[in-house]
Backbone as CSV, one residue per row, in Angstrom:
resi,resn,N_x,N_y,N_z,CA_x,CA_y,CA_z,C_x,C_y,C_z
1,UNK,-21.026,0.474,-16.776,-20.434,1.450,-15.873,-18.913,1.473,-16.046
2,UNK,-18.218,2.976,-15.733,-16.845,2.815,-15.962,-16.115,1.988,-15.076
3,UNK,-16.659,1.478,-13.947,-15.679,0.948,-12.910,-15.918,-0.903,-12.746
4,UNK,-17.248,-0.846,-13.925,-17.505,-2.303,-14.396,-16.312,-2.926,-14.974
5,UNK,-16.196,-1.840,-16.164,-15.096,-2.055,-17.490,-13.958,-2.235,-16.983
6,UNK,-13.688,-1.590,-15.897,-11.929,-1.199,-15.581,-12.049,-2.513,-14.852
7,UNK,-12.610,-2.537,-13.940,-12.127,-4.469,-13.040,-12.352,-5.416,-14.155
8,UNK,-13.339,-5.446,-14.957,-13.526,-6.221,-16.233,-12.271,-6.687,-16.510
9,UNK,-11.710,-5.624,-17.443,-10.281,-5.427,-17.887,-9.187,-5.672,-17.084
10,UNK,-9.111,-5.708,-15.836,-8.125,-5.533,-14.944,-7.899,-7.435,-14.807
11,UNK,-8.518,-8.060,-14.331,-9.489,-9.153,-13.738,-8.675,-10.304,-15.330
12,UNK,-9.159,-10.024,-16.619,-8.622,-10.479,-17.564,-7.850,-10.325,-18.136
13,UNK,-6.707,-9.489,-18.287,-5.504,-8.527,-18.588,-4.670,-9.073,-17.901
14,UNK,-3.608,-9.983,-18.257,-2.146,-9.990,-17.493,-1.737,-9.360,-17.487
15,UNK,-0.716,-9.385,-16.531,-0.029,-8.143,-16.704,0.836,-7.943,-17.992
16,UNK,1.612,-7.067,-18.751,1.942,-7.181,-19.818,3.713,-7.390,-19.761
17,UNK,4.171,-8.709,-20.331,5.391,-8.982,-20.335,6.480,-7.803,-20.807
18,UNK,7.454,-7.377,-20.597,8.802,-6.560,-21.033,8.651,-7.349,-22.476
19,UNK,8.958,-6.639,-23.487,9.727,-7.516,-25.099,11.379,-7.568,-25.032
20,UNK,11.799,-8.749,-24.696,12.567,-9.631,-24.497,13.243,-8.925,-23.117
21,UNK,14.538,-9.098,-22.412,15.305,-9.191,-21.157,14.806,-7.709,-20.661
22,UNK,14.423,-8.038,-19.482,13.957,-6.904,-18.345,14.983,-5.618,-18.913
23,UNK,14.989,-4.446,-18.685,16.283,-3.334,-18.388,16.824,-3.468,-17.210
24,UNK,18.024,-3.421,-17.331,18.867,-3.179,-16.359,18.153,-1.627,-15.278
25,UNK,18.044,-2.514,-14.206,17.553,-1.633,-13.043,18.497,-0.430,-12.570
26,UNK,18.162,0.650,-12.507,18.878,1.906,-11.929,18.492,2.382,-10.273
27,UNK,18.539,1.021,-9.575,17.820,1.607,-8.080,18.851,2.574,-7.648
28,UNK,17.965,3.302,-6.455,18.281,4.584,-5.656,19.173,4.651,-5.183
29,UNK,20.291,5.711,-4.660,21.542,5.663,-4.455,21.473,4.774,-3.178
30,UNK,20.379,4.754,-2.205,20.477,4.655,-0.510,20.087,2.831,-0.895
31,UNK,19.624,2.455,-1.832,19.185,0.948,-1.769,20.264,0.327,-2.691
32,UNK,21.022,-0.905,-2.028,22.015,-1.564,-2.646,21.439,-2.484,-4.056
33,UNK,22.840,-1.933,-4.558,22.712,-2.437,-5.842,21.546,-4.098,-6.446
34,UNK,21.380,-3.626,-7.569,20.476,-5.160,-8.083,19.515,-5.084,-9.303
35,UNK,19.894,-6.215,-9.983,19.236,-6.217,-11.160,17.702,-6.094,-11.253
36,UNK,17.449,-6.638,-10.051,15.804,-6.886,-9.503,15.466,-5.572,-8.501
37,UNK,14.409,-5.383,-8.936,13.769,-4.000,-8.305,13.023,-4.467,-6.776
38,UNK,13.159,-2.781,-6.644,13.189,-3.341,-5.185,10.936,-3.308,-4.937
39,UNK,10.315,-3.514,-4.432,8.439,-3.403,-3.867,8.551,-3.063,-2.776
40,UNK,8.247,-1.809,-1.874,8.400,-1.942,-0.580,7.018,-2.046,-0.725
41,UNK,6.374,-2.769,0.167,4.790,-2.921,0.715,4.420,-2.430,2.122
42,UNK,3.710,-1.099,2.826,3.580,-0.837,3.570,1.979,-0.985,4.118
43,UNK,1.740,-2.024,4.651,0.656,-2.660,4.911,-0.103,-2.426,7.010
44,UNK,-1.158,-2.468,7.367,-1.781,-2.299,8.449,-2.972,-2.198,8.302
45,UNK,-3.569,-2.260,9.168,-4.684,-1.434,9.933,-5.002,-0.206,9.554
46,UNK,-5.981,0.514,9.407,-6.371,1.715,9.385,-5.937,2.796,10.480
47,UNK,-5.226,3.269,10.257,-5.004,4.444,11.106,-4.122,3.824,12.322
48,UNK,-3.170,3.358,11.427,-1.577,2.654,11.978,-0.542,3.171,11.751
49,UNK,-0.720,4.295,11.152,0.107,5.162,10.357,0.983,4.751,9.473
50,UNK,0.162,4.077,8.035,1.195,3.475,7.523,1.493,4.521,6.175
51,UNK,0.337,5.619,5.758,0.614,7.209,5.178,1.807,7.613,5.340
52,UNK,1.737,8.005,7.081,2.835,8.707,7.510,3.790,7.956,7.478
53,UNK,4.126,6.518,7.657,5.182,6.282,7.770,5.786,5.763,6.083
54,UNK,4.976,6.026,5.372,5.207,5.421,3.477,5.730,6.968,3.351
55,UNK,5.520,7.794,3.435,5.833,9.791,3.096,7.190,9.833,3.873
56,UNK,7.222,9.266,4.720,9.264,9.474,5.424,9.895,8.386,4.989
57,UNK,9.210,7.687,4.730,10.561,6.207,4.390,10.472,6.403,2.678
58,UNK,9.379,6.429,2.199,10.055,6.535,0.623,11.177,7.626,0.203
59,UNK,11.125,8.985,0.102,12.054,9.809,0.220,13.399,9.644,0.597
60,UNK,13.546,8.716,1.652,14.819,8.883,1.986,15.256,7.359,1.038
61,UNK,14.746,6.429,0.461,15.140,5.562,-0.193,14.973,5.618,-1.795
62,UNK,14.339,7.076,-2.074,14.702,7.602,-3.489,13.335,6.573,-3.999
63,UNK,12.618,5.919,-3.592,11.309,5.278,-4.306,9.874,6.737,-4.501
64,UNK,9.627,6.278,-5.468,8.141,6.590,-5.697,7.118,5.508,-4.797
65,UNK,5.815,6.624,-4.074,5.199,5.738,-3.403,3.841,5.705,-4.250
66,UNK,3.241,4.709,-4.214,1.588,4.710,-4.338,1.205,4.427,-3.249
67,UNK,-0.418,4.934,-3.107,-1.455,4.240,-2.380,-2.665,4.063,-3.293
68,UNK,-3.560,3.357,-2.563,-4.780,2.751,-2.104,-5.655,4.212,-2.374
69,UNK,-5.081,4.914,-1.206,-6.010,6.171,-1.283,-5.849,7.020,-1.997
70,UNK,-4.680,7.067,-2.931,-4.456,8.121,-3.762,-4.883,7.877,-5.285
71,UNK,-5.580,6.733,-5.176,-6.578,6.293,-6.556,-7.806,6.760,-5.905
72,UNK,-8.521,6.288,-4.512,-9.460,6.210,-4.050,-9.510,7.214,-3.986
73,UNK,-9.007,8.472,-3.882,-9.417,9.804,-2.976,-9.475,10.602,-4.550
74,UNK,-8.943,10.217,-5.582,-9.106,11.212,-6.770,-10.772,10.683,-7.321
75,UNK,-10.797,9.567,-7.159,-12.322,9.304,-7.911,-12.901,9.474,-7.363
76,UNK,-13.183,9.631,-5.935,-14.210,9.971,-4.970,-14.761,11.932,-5.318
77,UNK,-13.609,12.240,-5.285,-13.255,13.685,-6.423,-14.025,13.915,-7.554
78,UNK,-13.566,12.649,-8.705,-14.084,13.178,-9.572,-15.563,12.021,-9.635
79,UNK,-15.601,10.918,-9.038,-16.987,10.495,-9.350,-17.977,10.398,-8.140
80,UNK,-17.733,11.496,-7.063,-18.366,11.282,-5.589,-18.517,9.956,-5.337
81,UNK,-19.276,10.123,-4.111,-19.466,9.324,-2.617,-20.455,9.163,-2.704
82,UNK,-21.040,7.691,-2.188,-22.333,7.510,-1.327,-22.564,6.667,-0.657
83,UNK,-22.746,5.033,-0.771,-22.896,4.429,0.099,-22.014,3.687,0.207
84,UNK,-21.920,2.415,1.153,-20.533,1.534,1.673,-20.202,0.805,0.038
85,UNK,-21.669,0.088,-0.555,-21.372,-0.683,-1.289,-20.606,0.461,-2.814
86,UNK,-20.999,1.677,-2.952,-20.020,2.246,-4.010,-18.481,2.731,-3.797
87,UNK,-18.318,2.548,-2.415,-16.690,2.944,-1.838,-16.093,1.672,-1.873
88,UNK,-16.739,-0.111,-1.958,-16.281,-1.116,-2.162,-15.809,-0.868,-3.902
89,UNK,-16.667,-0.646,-4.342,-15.898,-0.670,-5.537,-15.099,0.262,-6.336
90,UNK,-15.210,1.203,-5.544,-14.341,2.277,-5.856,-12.643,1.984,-5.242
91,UNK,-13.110,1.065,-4.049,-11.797,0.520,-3.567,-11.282,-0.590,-4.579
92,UNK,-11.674,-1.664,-5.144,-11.573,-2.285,-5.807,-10.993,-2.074,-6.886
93,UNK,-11.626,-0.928,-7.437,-11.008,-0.267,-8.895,-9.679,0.427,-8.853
94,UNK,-9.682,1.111,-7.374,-8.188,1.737,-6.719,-7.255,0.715,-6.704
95,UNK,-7.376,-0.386,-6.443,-6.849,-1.663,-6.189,-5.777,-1.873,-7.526
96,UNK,-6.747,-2.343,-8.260,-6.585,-2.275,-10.020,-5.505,-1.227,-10.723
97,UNK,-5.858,0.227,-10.162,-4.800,0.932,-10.783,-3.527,1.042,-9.859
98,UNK,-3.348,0.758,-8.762,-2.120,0.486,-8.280,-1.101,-0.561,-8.754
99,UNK,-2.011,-1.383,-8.563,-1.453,-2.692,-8.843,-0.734,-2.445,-10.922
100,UNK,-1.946,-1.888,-11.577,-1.149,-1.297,-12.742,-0.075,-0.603,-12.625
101,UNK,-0.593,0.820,-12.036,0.608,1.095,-12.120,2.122,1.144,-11.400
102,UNK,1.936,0.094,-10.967,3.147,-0.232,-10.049,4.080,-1.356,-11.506
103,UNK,3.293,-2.003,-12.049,3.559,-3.113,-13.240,4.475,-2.090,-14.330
104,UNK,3.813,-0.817,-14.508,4.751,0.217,-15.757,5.872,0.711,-14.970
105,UNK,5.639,1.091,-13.808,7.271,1.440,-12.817,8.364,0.125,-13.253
106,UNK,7.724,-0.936,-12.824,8.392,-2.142,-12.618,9.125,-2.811,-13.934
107,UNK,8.349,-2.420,-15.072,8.638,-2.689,-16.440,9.710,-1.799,-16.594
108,UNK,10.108,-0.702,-16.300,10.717,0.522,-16.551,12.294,0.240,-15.559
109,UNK,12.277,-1.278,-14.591,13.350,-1.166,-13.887,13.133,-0.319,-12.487
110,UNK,12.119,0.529,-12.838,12.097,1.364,-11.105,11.494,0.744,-10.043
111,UNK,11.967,0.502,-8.729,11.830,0.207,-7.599,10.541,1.420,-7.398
112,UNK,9.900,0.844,-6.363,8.513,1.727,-5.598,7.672,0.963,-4.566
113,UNK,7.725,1.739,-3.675,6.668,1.530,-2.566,5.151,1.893,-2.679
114,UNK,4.350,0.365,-1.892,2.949,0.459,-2.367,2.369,0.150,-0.978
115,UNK,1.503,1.304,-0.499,1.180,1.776,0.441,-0.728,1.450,0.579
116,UNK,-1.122,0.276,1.317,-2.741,0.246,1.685,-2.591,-0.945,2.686
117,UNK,-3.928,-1.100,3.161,-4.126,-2.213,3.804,-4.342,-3.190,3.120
118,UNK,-3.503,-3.804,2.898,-3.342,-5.197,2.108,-4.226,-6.414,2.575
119,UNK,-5.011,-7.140,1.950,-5.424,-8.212,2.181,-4.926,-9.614,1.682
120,UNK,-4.289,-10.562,2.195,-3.737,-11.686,2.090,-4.843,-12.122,1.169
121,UNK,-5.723,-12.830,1.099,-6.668,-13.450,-0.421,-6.883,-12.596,-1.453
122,UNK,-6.928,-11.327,-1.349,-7.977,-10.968,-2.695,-5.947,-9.711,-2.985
123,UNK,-5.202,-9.613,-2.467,-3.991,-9.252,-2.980,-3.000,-9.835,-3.157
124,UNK,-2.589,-10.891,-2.746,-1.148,-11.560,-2.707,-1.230,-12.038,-4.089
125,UNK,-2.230,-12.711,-4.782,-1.999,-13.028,-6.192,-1.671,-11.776,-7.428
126,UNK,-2.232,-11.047,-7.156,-1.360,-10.057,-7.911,-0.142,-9.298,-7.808
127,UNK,0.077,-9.549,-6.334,1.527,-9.033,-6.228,2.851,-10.094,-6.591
128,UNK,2.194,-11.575,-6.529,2.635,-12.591,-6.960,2.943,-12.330,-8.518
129,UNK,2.010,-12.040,-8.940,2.140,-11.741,-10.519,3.455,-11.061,-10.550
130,UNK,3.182,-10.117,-10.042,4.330,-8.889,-10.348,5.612,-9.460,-10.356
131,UNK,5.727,-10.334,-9.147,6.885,-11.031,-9.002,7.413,-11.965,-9.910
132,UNK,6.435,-12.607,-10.520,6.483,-13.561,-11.532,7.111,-12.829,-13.082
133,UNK,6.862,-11.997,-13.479,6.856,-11.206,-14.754,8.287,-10.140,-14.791
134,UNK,8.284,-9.265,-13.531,9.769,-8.599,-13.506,10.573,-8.978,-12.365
135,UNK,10.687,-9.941,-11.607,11.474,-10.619,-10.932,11.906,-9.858,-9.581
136,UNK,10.727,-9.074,-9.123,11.252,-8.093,-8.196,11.136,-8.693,-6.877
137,UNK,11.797,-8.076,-6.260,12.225,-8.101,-4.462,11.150,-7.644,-3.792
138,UNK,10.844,-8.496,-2.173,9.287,-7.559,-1.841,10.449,-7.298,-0.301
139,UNK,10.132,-6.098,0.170,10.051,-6.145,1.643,8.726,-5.880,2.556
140,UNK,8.266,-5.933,3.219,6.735,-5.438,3.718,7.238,-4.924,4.966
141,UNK,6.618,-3.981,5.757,6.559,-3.439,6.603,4.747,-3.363,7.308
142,UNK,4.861,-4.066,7.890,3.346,-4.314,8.597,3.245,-3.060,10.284
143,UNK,2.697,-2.272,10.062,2.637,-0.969,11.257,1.523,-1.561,12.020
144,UNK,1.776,-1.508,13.459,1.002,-2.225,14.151,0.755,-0.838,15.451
145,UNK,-0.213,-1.429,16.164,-0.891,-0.816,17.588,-1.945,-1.308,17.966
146,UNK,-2.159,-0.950,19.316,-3.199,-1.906,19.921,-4.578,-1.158,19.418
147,UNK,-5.465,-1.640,19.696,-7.003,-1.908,19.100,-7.290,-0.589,19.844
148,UNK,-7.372,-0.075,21.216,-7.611,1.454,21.574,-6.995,2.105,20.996
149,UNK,-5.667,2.402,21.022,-5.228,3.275,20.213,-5.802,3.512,18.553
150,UNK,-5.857,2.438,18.041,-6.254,2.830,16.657,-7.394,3.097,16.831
151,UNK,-8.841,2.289,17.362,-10.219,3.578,17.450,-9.863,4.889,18.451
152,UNK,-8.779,5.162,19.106,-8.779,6.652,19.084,-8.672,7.347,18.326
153,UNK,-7.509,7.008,17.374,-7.337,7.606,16.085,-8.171,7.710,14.894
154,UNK,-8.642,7.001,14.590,-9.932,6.703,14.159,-10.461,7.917,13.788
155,UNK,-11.152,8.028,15.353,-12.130,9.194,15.332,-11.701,10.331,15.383
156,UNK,-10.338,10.677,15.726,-9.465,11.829,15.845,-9.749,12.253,14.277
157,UNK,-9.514,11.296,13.556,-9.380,11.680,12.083,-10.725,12.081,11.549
158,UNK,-11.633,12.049,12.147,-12.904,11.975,11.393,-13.201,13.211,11.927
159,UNK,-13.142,13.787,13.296,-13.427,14.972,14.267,-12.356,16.212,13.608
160,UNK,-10.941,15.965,12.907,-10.646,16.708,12.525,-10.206,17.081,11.141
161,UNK,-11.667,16.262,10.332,-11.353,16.221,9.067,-10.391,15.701,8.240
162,UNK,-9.558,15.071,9.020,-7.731,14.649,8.435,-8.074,13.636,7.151
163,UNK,-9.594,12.753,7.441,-9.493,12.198,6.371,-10.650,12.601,5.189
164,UNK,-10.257,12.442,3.839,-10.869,12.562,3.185,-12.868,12.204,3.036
165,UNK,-13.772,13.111,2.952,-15.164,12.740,3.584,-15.473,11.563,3.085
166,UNK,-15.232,11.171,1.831,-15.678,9.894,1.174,-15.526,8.829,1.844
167,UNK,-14.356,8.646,2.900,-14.173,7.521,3.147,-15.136,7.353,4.812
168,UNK,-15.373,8.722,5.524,-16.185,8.447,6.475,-17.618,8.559,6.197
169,UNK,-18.065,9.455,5.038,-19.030,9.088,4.812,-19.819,7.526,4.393
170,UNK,-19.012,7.044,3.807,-19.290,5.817,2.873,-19.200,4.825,3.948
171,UNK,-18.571,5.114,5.068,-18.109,3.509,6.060,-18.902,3.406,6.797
172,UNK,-19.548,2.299,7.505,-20.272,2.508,8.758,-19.617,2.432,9.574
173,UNK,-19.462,3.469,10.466,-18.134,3.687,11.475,-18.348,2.533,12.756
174,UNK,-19.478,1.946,12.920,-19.038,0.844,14.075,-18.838,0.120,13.387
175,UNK,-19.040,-0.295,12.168,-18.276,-1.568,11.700,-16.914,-1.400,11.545
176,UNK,-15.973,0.010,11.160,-15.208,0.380,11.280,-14.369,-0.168,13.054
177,UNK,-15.070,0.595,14.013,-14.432,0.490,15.074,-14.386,-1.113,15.570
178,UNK,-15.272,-1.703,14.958,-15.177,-3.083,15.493,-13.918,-4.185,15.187
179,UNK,-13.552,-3.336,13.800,-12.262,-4.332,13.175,-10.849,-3.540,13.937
180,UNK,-10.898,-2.288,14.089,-9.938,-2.009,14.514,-9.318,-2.058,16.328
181,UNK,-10.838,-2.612,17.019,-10.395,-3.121,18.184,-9.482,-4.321,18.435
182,UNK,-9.452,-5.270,16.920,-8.321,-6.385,17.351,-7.433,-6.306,17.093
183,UNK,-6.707,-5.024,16.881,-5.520,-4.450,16.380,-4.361,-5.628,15.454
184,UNK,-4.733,-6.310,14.971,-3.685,-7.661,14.494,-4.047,-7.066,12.896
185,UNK,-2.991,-7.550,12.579,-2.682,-7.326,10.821,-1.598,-8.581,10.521
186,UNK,-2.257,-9.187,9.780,-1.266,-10.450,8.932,-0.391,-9.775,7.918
187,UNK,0.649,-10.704,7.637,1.915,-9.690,6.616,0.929,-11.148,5.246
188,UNK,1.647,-10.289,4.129,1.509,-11.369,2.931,2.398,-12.615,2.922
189,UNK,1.761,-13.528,2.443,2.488,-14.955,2.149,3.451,-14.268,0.337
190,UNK,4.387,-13.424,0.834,5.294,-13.396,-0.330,6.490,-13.692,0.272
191,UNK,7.583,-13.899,-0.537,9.345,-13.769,-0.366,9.422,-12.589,0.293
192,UNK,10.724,-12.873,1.128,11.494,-11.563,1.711,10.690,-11.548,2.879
193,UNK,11.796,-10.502,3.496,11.948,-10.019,4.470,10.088,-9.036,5.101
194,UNK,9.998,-9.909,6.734,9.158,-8.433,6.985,9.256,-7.705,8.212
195,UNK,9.277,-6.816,8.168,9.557,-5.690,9.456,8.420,-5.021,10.135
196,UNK,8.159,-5.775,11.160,6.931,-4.834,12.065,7.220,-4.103,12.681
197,UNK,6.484,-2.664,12.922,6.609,-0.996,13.057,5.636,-1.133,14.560
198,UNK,6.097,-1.010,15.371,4.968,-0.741,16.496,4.735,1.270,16.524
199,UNK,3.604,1.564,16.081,3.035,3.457,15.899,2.676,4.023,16.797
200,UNK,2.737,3.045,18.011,2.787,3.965,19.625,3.642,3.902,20.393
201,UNK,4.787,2.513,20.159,5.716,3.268,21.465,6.601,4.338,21.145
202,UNK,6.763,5.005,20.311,7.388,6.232,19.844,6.887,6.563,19.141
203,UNK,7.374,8.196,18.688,6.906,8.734,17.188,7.968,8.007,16.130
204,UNK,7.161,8.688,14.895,7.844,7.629,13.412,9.094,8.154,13.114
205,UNK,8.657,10.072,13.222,10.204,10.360,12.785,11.109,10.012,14.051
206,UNK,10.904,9.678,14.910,12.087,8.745,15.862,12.687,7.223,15.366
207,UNK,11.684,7.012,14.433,11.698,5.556,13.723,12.247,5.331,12.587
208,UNK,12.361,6.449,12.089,12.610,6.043,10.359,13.916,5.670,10.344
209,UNK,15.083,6.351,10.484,16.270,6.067,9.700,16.380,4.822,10.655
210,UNK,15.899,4.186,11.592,16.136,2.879,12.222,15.379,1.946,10.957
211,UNK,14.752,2.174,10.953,13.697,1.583,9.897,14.272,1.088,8.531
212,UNK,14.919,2.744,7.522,15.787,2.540,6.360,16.739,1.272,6.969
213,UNK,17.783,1.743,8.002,18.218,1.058,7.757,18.296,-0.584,7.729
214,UNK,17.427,-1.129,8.891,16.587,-2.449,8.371,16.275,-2.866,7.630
215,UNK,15.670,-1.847,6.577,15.663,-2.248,5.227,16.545,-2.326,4.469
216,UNK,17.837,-1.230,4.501,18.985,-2.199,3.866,19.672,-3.105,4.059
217,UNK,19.595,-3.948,5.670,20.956,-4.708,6.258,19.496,-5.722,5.706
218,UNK,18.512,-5.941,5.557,17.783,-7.305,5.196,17.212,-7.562,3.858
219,UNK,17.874,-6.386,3.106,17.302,-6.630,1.477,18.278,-6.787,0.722
């Protein structure tokens, strides 16, 4: 299967070293100078708004963002949906090409933000990698809210289509609502700085340029 091969490959594939001294990094006018690139990691809960809040904060810090879902939501596209256990590995394989291609940004000197719900065991070693190979800077931003609020949202999203069908089709939604009643999200065991986002006591665009700038007075 194609999504055998690709974790296959992914799984045994280091990442691939620069041939000899990194390039000199060209980060964004708004992020202070540095040889080392910058990782923003925007990590939560499902429906913590960490989309919305990766789409206003990258822009104004001149990064390219990835997600999670923007691997997941093209193959669901091009290789459909069906049950929980083929959206596990379709997540898995999404996993894989982020994590790639965040490694060719990074080789290239460019700073970029990487946008999913991060899991401390089965992700921190590859973001470790990353760190290991082009010497980059992490900041994380962990978006938080309480456990009602996020199964309101939840279902808001599902009632008004906001999210892509693959992912409500494929989930079993009380197992869904059950994780998102304990509203807690762990940050990664990496370097640097992390900044928790609370997504209900205000709106985000009330948040952001508070936000940027946190991220520059601590990076």
């Amino acid at each position: 299967m194609v999504l055998d091969d690709l974790m296959a490959r992914y799984r045994q594939r280091p990442v691939a070293r620069p041939l000899g001294p990194p390039p000199p990094s060209s980060p964004p006018a708004d992020v202070p100078g540095s040889s080392r690139p910058l990782v923003l990691i925007i990590t939560g809960p499902p429906a913590s708004g960490k989309s919305t809040l990766g789409r206003q904060l990258a822009p104004k810090l001149g990064l390219p963002i990835l997600s999670k879902d923007l691997f997941k939501e093209t193959q669901f596209d091009e290789l459909g949906w069906s049950d929980r256990e083929w959206s596990r590995r379709l997540g898995g394989a999404s996993m894989a090409l982020l994590f790639r291609t965040a490694a060719a940004l990074l080789e290239a000197g460019q700073s970029v933000a990487l946008e999913s719900n991060f899991y401390s065991e089965s992700d921190t070693p590859p973001l470790r990698q990353l760190a290991d190979t082009f010497a980059c800077r992490f900041v994380q931003i962990v978006c938080t809210a309480s456990g009602p609020t996020l199964v309101e949202r939840y279902k808001r999203r599902i009632v008004t289509g906001e999210r892509h069908p693959g992912h409500t089709e494929s989930e079993p939604l009380e197992e869904t609502l059950s994780r998102l009643l304990d509203g807690h999200w762990d940050s990664l065991e990496l370097d640097g700085p992390v900044i928790y986002v609370d997504t209900e006591r205000q709106p985000l665009d009330h948040q952001v340029d508070a936000i940027v700038e946190e991220i520059l007075h601590r990076n």
